[in-house]
C-alpha positions as CSV (number, residue, x, y, z in Angstrom):
1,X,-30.7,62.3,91.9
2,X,-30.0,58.7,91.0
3,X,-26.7,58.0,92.8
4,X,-23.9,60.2,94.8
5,X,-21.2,57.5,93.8
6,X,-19.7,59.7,91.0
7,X,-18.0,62.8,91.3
8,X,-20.8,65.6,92.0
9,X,-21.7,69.0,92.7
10,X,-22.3,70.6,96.4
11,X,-23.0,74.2,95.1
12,X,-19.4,75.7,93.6
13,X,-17.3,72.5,95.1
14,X,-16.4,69.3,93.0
15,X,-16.9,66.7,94.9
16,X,-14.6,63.4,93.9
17,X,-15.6,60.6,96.7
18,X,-12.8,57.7,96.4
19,X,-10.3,60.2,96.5
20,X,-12.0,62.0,99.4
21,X,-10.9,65.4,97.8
22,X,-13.2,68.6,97.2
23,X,-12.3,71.7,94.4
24,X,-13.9,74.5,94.7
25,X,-12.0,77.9,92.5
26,X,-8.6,75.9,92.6
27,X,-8.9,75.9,96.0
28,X,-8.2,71.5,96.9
29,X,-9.6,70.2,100.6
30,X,-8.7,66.7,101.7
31,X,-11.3,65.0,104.2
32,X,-11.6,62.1,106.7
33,X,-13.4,59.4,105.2
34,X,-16.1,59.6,107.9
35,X,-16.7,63.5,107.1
36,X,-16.6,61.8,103.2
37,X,-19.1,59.3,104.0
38,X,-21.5,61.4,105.7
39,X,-21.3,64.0,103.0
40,X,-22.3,61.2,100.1
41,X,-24.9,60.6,103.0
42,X,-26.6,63.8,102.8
43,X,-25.8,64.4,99.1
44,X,-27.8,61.3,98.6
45,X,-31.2,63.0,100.1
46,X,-30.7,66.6,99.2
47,X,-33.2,69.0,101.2
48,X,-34.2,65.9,103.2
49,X,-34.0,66.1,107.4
50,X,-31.3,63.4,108.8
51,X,-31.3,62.4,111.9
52,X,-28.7,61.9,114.0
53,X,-29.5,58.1,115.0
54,X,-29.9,57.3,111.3
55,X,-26.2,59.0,110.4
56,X,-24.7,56.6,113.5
57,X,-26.5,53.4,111.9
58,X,-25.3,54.0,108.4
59,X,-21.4,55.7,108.8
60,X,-21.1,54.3,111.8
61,X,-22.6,50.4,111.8
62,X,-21.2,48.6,114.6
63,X,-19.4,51.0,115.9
64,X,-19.8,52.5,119.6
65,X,-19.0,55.7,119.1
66,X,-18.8,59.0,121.3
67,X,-21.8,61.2,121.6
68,X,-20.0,64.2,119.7
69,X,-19.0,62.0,116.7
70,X,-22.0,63.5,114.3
71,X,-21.8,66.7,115.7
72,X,-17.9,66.6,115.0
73,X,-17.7,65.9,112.0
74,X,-20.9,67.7,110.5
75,X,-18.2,70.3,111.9
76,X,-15.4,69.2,109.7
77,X,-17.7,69.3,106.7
78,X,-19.1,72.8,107.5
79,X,-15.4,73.9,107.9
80,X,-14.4,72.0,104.7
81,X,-17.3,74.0,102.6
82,X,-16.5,77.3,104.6
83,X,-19.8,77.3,105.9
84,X,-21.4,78.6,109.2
85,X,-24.6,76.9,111.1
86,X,-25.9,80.6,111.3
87,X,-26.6,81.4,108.6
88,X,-26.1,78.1,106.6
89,X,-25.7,78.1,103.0
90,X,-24.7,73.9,102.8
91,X,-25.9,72.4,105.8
92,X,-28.9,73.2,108.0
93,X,-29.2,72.0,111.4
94,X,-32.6,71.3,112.8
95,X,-32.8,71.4,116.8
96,X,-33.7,67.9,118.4
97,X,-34.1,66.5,115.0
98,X,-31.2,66.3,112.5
99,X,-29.2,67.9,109.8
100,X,-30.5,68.8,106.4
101,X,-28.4,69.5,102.9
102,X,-29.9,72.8,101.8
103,X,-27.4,73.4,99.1
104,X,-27.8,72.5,95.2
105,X,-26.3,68.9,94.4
106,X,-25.4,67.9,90.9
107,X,-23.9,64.6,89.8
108,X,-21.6,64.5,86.9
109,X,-22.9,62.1,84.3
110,X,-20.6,59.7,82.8
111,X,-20.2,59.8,79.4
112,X,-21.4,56.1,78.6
113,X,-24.7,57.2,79.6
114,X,-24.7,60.4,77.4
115,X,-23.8,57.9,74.3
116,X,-25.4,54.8,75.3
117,X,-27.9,53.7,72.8
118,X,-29.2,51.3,75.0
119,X,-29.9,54.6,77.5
120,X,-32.0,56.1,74.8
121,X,-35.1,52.9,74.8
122,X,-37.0,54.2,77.3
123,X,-38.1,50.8,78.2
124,X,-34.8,49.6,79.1
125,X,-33.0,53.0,80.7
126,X,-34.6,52.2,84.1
127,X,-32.7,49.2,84.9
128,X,-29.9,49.7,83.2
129,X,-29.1,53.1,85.6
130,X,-30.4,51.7,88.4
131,X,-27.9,48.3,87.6
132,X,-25.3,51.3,87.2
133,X,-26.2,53.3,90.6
134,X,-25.8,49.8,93.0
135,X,-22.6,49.3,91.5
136,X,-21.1,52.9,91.6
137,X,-22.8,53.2,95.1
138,X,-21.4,49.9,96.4
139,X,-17.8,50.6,94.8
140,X,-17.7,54.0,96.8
141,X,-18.6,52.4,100.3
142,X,-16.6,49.7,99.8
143,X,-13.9,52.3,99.6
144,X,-14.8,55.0,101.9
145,X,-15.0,51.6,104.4
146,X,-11.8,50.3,103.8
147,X,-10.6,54.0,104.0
148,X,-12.2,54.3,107.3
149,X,-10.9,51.2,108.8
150,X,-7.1,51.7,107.7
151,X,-7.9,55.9,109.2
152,X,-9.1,54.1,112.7
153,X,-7.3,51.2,112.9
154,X,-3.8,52.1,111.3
155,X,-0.9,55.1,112.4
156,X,-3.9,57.5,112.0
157,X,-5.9,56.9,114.6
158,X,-7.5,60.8,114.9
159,X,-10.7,61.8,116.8
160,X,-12.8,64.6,115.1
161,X,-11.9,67.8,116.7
162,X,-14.9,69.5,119.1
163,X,-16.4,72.5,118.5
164,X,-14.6,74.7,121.1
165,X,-11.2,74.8,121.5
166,X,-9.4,71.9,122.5
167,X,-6.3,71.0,124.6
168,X,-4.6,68.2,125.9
169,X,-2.0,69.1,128.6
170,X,0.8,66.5,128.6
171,X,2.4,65.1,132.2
172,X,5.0,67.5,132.6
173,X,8.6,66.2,133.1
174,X,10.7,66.1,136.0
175,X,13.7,67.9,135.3
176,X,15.1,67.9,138.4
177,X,17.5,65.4,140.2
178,X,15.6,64.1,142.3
179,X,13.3,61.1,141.2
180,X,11.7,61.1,144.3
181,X,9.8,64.6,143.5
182,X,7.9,62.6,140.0
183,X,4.7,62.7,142.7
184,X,4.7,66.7,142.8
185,X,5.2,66.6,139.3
186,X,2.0,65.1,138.5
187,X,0.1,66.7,140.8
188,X,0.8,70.5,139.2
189,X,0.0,68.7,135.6
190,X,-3.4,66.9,137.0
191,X,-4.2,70.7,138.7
192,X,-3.2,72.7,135.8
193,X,-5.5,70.4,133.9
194,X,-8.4,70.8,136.4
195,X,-8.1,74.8,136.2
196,X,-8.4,74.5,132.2
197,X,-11.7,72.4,132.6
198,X,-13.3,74.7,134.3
199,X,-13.1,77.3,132.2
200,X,-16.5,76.6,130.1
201,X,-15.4,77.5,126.7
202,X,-12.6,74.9,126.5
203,X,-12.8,70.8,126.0
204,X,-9.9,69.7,128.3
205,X,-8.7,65.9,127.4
206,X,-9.5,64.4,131.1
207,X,-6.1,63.6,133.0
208,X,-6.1,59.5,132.7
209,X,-6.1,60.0,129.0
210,X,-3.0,62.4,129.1
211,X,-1.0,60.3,131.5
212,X,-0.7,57.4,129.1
213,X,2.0,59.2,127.4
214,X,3.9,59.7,130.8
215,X,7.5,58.6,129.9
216,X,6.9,58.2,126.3
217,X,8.9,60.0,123.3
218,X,6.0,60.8,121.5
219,X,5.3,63.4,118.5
220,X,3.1,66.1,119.3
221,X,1.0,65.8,116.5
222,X,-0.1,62.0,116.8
223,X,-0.9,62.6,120.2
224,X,-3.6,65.4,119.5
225,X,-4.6,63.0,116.7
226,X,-5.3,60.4,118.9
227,X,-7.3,62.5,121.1
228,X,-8.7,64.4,118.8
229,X,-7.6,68.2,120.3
230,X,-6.6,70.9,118.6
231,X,-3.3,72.5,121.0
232,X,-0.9,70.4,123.2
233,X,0.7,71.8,126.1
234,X,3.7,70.5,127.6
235,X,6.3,71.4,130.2
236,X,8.7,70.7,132.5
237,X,9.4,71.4,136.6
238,X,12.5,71.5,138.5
239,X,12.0,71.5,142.4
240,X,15.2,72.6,144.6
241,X,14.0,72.3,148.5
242,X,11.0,75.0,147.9
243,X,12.4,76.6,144.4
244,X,10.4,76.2,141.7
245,X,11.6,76.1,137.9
246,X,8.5,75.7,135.4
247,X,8.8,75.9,131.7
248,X,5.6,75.5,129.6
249,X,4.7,76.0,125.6
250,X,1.7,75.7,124.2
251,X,1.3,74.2,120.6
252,X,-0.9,74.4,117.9
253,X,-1.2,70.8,116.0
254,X,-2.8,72.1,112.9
255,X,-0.3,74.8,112.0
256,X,2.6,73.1,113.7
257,X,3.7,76.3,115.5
258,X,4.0,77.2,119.1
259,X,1.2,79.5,120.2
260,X,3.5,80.4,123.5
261,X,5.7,79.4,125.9
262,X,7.4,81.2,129.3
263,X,9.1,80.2,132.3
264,X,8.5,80.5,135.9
265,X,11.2,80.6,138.7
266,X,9.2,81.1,141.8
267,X,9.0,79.7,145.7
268,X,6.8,77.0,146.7
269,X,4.7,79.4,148.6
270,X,4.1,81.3,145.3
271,X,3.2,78.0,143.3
272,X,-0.6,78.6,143.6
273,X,-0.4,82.4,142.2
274,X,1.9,80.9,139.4
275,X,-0.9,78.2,138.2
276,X,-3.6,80.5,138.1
277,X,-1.2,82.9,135.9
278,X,-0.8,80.1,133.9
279,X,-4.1,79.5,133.3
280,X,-4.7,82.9,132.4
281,X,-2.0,83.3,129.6
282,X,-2.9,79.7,128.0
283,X,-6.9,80.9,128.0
284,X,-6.0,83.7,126.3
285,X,-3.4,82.2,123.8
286,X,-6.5,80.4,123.0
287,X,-9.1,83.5,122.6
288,X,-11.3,82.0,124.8
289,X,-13.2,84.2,126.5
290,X,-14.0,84.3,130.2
291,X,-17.2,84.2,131.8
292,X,-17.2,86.9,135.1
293,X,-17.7,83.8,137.7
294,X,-14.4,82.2,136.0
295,X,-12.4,85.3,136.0
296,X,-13.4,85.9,139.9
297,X,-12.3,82.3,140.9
298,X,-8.9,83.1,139.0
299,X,-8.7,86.3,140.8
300,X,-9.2,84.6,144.2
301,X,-6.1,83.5,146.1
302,X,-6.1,79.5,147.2
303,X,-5.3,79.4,151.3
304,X,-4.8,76.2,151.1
305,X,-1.2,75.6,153.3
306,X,1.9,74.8,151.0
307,X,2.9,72.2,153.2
308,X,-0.6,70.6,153.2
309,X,-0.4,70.7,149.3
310,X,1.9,68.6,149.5
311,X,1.1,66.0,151.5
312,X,-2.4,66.0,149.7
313,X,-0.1,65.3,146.1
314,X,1.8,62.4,148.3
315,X,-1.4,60.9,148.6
316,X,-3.1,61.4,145.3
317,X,0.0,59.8,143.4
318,X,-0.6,56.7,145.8
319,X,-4.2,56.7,144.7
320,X,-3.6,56.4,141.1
321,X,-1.9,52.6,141.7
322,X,-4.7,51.4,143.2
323,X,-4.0,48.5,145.6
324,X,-4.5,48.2,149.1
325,X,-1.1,48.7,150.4
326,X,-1.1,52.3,148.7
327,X,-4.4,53.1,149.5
328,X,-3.1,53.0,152.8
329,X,-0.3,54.5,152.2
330,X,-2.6,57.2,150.7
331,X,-4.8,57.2,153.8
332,X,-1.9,58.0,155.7
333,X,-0.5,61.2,153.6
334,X,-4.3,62.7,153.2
335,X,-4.5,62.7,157.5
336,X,-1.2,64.2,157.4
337,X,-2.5,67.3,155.3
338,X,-5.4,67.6,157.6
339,X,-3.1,67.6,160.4
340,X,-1.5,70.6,159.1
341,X,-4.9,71.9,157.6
342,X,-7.8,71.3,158.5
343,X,-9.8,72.8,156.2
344,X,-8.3,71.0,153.2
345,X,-11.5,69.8,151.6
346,X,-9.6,67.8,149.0
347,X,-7.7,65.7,151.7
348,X,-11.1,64.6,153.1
349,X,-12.2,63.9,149.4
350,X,-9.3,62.2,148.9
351,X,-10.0,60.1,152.4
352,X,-13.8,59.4,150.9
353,X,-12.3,58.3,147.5
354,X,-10.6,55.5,148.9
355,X,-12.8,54.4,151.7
356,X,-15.6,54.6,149.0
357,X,-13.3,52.5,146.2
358,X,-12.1,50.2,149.4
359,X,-15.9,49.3,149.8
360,X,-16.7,48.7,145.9
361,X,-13.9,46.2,145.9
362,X,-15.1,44.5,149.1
363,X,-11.6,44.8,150.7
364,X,-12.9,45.2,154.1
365,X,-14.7,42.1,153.9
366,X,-12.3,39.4,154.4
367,X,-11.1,42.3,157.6
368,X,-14.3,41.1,159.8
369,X,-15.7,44.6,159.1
370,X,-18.1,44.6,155.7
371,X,-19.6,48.0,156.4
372,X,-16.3,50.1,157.8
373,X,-15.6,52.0,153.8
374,X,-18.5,53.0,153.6
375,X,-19.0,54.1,157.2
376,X,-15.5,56.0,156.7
377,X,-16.6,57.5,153.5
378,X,-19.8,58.5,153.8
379,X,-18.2,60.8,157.6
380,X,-15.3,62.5,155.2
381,X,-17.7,63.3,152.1
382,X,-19.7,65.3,154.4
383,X,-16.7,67.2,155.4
384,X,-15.8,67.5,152.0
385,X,-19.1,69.1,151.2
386,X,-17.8,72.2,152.8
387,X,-15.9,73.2,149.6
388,X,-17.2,70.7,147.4
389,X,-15.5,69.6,144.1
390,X,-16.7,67.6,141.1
391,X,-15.2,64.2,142.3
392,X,-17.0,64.8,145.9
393,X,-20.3,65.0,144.1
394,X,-19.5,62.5,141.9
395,X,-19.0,60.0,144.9
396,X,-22.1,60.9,147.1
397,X,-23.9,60.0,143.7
398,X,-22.5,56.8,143.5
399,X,-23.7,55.9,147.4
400,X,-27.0,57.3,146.7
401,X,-26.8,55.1,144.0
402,X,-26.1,52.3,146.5
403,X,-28.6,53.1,148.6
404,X,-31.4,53.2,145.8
405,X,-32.3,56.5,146.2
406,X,-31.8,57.3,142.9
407,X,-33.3,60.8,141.9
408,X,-30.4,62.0,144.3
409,X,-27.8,60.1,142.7
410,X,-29.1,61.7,139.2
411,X,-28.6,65.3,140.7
412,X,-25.5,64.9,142.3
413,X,-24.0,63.5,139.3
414,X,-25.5,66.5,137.0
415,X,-24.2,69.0,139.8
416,X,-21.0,67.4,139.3
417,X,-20.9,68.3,135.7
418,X,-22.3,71.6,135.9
419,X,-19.6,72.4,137.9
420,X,-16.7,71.1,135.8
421,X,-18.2,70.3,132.2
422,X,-14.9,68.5,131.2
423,X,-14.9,66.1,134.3
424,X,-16.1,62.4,132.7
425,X,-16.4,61.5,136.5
426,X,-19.5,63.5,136.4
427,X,-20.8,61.8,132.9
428,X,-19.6,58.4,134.0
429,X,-21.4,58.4,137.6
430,X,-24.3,59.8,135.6
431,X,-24.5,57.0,133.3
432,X,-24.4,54.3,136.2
433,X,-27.2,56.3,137.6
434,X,-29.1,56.2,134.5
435,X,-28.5,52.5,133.9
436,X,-29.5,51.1,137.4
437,X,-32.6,53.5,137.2
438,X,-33.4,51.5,133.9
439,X,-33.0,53.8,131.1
440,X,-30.4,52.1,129.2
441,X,-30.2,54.8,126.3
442,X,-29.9,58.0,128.6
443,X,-26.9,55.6,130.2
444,X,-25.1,54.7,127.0
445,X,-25.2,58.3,125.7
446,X,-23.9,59.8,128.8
447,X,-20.6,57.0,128.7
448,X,-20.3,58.3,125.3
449,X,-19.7,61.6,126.5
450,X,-17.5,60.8,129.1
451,X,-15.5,58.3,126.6
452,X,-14.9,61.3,124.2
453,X,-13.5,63.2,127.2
454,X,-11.1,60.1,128.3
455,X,-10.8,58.2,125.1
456,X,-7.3,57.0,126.6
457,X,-9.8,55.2,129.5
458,X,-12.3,53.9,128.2
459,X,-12.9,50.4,130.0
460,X,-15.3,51.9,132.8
461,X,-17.4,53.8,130.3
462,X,-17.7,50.7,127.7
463,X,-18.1,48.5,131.1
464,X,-21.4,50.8,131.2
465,X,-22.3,50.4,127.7
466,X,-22.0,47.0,127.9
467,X,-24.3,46.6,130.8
468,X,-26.5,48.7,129.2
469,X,-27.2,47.1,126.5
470,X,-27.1,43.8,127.9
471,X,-30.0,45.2,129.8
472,X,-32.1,45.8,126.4
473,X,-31.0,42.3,125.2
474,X,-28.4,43.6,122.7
475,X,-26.4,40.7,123.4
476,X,-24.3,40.5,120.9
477,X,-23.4,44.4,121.0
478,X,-23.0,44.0,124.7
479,X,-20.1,41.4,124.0
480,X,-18.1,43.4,121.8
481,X,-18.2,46.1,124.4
482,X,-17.5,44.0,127.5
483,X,-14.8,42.8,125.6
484,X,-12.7,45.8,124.7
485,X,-13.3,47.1,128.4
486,X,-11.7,43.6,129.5
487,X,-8.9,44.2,126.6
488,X,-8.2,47.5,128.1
489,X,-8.5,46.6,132.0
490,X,-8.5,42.5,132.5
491,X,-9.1,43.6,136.4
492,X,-12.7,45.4,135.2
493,X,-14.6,42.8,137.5
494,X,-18.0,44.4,137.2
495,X,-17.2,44.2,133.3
496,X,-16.4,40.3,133.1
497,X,-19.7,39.7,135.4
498,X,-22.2,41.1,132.7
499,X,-20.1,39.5,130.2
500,X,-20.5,36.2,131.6
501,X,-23.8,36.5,131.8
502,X,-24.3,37.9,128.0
503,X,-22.4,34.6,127.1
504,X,-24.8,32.6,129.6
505,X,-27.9,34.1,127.3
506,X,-26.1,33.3,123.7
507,X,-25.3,30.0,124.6
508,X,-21.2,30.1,124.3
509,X,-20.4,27.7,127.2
510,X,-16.6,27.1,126.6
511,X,-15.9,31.4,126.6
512,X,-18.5,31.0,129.8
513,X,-16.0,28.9,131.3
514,X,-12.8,30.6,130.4
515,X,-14.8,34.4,131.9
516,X,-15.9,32.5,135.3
517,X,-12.3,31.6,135.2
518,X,-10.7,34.2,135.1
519,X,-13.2,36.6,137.2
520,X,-12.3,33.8,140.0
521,X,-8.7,34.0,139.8
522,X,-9.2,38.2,140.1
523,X,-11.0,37.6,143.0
524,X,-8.1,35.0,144.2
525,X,-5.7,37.7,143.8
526,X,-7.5,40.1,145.6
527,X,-8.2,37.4,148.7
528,X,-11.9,37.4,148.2
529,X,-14.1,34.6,147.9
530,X,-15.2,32.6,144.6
531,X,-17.8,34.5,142.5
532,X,-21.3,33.0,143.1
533,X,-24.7,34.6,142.3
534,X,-25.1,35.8,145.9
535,X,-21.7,38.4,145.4
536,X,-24.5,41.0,143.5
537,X,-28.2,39.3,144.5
538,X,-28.9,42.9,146.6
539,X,-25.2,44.8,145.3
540,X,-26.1,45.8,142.3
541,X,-28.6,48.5,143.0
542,X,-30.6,47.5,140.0
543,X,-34.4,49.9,140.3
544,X,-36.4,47.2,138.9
545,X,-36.6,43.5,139.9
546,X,-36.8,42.3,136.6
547,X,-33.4,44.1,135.6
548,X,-31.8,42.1,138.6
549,X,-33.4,39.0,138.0
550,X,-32.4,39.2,133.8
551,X,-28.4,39.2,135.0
552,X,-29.2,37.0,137.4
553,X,-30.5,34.2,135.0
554,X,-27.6,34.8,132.6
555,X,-25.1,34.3,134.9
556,X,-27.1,31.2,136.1
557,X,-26.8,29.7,132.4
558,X,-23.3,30.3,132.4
559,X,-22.5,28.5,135.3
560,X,-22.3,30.3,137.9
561,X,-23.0,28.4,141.2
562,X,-25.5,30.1,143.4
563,X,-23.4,29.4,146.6
């Protein structure tokens, strides 16, 4: 075929690109413009095998983009033709390899070239069609671009949905009257949201993500938009003393109708049964079915004392504001829920957390006591290792990490998702792994996946694509990363290092200047000394020296003192 620009053929649809509209028996589907470009992609190589890497580089050119975002959309397209990967009658997938347009693709002619007496020399009909395929072609990107930009950058700012279902559980509200309860609150939405991302046949929008809308009037609709899910649940509690009001309904964006909704009036000691009863009635508003292992963890009763919950959800709320006075405020509420339980593996998770998180921002140091975090950490992980979770594995990988063992650090972290495949934890301490053991790509594509899961969050996953790429001397594309994790967290330290040194490589002094400024004053505010190359000489548990030494000699042309 000469060109896909003008309206053509995919089998029985019509196909009209600028419009980004497909007919088929007066049957009219509107697409995104990325599942547009993609098809005018494929149309354009009919029965040819695409990859993957060469759909990102042409749809996606400059873009960092989640690992799912072909595989989403070639999705969209299958759903938009009616189509089924087995067996496929539009679009053929090829394991490990690519996609392939299997169907038969026609492009309408236009009628200047059925009339054109020019057309009809055969010495001159070869550049005159081909003159006529740039321009059609470049007309229709030019428009599927600027249709993509105003889809990702205006109101519309929609994620492709995934495969599986997909739910985003909003922070439910605090009906009562006491304000002081907003901590317990939170805790029943963060645990309902870790009992639906267990459950493998779900994709659970990760709890960060969620929480941005905590307080907001929002419509339902944008926010699954925005994070690319197909259902919203939401819900209210109301504590009294140890009486429980819960009120939940479950949405589905596409149709606009509620799927379900029920209320709970139950005692705090029943809270436990009531959540797993939950989980139970959303799964199955969503026909998801339940593999044997998930329905026997539903069917088991938690032990875990009431009383300890609570305390443990005192602590976790402090967590989340991360600074040192509430991480010891936290510290304090976690060993009160092991005083009433022991066993509580979470409160010694919890304990490790911020010991660990303590250490990473040096906070002991300027105590007299350099090594006591990870001393402290290292003693409650073990204990929490007796009923570990995700976020325990997740953190013994990042101190295998520190310690270089690295091989261990890449198990824990793949343990971590095989037990909780929604978790980005898991994808994002698998990434760091995979970076510091110098294989940038397997790093940036694991971020990805995390990203898509906490696309809300994204400044420690881009912090990671950013070093990654730095590290294969994408400089360039390593700025533009740094810099939207520094626009979405200006206290991402680790992010403004690599950044500084990216700047160091490209030459930009005066934005050196203003970086080593402003990673100094962070450091200021958190009473720690001025950044010098020594901070990260042996911290950053880089596998090979000449990894190390690369930063090292970027941050030395940007400034940075070594002392």
């Amino acid at each position: 075929m000469s060109s896909t620009a003008r309206p053509f053929s995919v089998n029985e649809w019509h196909i009209v690109p600028d419009t980004l509209r497909m007919f088929s028996g007066g049957k009219e589907v509107r697409v995104e413009p990325r599942v547009m470009q993609v098809l005018v992609y494929l149309a354009q190589r009919p029965g040819a095998v695409v990859s993957r890497q060469e759909l990102e580089d042409h749809v996606w050119a400059g873009m960092v983009v989640g690992y799912d975002a072909v595989t989403n959309t070639i999705i969209k397209l299958r759903r938009a033709f009616g189509d089924t990967s087995k067996p496929p009658r539009f679009i053929e997938t090829i394991p490990k390899t690519g996609y392939r347009l299997i169907a038969n693709v026609e492009v309408e002619p236009q009628q200047s070239d059925l009339h054109d007496p020019i057309a009809e020399q055969p010495s001159a009909r070869k550049p005159v069609i081909r003159l006529r395929t740039w321009l059609a072609v470049a007309s229709v990107v030019i428009v599927l671009a600027l249709w993509a930009l105003w889809w990702e950058s205006g109101s519309i700012n929609s994620l492709p949905l995934p495969e599986e279902p997909s739910i985003a559980v909003m922070p439910f509200i605090n009906t009562g009257n006491d304000p002081r309860q907003s901590y317990f609150v939170d805790g029943i939405t963060e645990d309902l949201i870790t009992d639906l991302s267990k459950v493998s046949g779900l994709f659970v929008i990760a709890r960060n993500s969620s929480f941005r809308y905590k307080g907001k009037a929002v419509d339902l609709q944008t926010v699954a938009d925005e994070l690319g899910v197909q259902f919203v649940l939401q819900g209210s509690i109301r504590r009294d003393a140890d009486q429980l009001r819960i009120n939940v309904q479950l949405m589905d964006s596409i149709s606009g109708r509620n799927l379900w909704a029920e209320r709970y009036d139950t005692g705090l000691d029943e809270l436990f049964a009531v959540q797993d009863e939950l989980t139970r009635h959303i799964v199955s508003a969503l026909a998801v079915r339940l593999s044997q292992s998930e329905l026997q963890a539903l069917q088991q009763p938690d032990r875990l004392d009431p009383a300890s919950y609570d305390e443990f959800l005192k602590g976790w709320e402090r967590y989340w504001r991360f600074s040192r006075d509430d991480f010891a405020a936290a510290e304090g509420h976690f060993r009160k829920a092991l005083d009433i339980d022991a066993d509580n593996s979470r409160a010694h998770a919890g304990l490790a957390l911020i010991y660990w998180q303590a250490w990473l921002q040096k906070w002991h140091e300027n105590l007299g006591n350099p090594h006591a975090g990870w001393t402290r950490a290292r003693r409650e992980l073990k204990l929490a290792m007796s009923d570990p979770t995700p976020l325990a594995h997740s953190t013994q990988s990042s101190m295998l990490l520190i310690n270089r063992r690295y091989e261990e650090a890449i198990a824990e972290a793949e343990t971590a998702i095989s037990l909780n495949k929604n978790d980005p934890g898991g994808y994002l301490a698998l990434a760091n792994a995979f970076s510091f053991f110098g294989q940038p790509g397997r790093a940036i594509e694991e971020a990805k996946r995390g990203m898509r899961l906490d696309p809300n969050f994204v400044a420690p996953y881009l912090s990671v694509v950013g070093r990654a790429q730095f590290d294969m001397g994408l400089y360039s594309d390593a700025v533009d990363a740094l810099q939207r994790a520094v626009a979405v967290n200006p206290r991402e330290r680790d992010a403004r290092t690599v950044l500084l040194a990216a700047y160091g490589y490209l030459g930009q002094s005066a934005k050196a200047e203003a970086t080593l400024a402003a990673l100094n004053a962070e450091h200021e505010a958190q009473a720690l000394r001025p950044f010098t190359l020594d901070w990260l000489t042996n911290r950053w548990p880089y596998r090979r020296k000449v990894d190390r030494d690369h930063l090292l000699k970027g941050l030395e042309e940007a400034g940075v003192p070594s002392w």
